[in-house]
Every structure is written in C-alpha cells, then in structure tokens.
N, C-alpha and C positions, 0 to 999 in steps of 0.2 A: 289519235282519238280512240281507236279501238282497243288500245291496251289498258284506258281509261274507263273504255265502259264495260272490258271483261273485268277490271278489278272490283267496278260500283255491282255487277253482277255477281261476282262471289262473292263479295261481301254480303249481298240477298240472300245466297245461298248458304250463306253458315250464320247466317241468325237463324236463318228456318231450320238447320240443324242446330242448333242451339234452343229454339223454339221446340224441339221432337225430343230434346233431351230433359228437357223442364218439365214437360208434357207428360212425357211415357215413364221416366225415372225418377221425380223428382215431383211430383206433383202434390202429392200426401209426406213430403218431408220440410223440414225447418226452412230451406232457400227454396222450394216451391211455395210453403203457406205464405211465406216473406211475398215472392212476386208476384204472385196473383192476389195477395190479401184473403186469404181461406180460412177459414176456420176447421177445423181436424175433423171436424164430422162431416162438414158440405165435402172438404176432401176424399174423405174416404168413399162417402156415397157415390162420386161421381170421377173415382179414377178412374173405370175403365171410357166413360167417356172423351176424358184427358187423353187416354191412352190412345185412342182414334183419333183424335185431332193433330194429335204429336206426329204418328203414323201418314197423315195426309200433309205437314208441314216437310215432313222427309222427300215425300214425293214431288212437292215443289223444286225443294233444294237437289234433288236427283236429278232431275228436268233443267233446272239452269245450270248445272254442271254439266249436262250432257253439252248444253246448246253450247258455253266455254270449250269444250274437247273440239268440238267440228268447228271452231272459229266461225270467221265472218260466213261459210254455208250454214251455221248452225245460228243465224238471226233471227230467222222465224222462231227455230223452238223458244229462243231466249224471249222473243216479244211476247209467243206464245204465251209461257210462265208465270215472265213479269207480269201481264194482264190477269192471272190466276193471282199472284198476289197481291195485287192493288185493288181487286175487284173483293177480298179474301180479309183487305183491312180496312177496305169503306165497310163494308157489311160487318167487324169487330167494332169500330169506333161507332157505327150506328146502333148496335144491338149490346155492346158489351162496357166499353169508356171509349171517350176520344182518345188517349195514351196510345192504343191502339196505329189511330192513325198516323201518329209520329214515329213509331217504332215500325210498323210495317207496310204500309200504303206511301208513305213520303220516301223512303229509301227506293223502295220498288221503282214508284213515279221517276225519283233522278236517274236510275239505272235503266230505264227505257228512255227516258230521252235522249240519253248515252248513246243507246244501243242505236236511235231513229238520226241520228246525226252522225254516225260514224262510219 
C-alpha cells in the first residue's frame, strides 16, 4: 500500500509541476490562453501574478517530493503538503471554477487517504 500512495503522491507532484510550468511559462502563450481560457490582454496584464502562483505550485510539488525521498518517515511532510493542496483547490473551485476541484483537490484528497491507510 505504500508504493501505492507514494505513486498517487507524485502523481500530485508533477501536476503541480506541470501546474508551475503553465503558470510561469506558458501563461501569455496559445496552450496557456487554451487552459485557463485567457484572453491576450487579461493575459498579459496579469502574468507576473501567474508567475507567483506557478512559483508557490513548485513549492507544493517540492514538498511532496521531499516527503516520497524520506519514505514512510517522511508521512507527515507528505500529509503536510497534501493538505496545502486540497485546502489550495477547495479555495480554486470556490473562488475560481469548480474544474478546479477535479483536477486539484480530488487527486490530493485520494493521495492522502493513501498516505492515512498505509
């Protein structure tokens, strides 16, 4: 069960790198305005804020990679994390679309129960 909930764990982890690459590099381009649904001016206006969001997405996925390196001693940081981001896409799907919580909050969620039963 542990090798099951380090996998649902990286798998958290490289969407939020993948999320930090949308974010910080991709934000103001044709597959960013595509997945957030941007228009080229709201884009531009507010890439460096993209770019901080992308930036604190990194730091999640840092964080659950870490907590995967130290194995089952590294539970907590992983619970830790996972709770930054479930906590990270209730507050996306309330403030921004629910999409949100499909994509970021439901993965998390399964990857901590992973983590709380193994």
């Amino acid at each position: 069960m542990s090798t099951l909930a380090n996998l649902a764990v990286g798998l958290v982890a490289l969407l939020h790198c993948y999320f930090l690459v949308l974010e910080m590099f991709f934000w103001d381009k044709p597959l960013g305005l595509r997945t957030f649904r941007l228009t080229p001016e709201f884009a531009q206006a507010s890439k460096a804020l993209a770019a901080n969001q992308g930036l604190y997405n990194g730091f999640l996925a840092a964080g659950l990679f870490w907590g995967i390196l130290l194995g089952t001693s590294g539970n907590a940081i992983k619970i830790f994390f996972l709770c930054c981001v479930i906590v990270a896409g209730l507050y996306g799907a309330y403030s921004v679309g629910k999409k949100i919580l499909w994509v970021q909050a439901v993965p998390g969620l399964i990857a901590l129960g992973l983590v709380l039963i193994s």
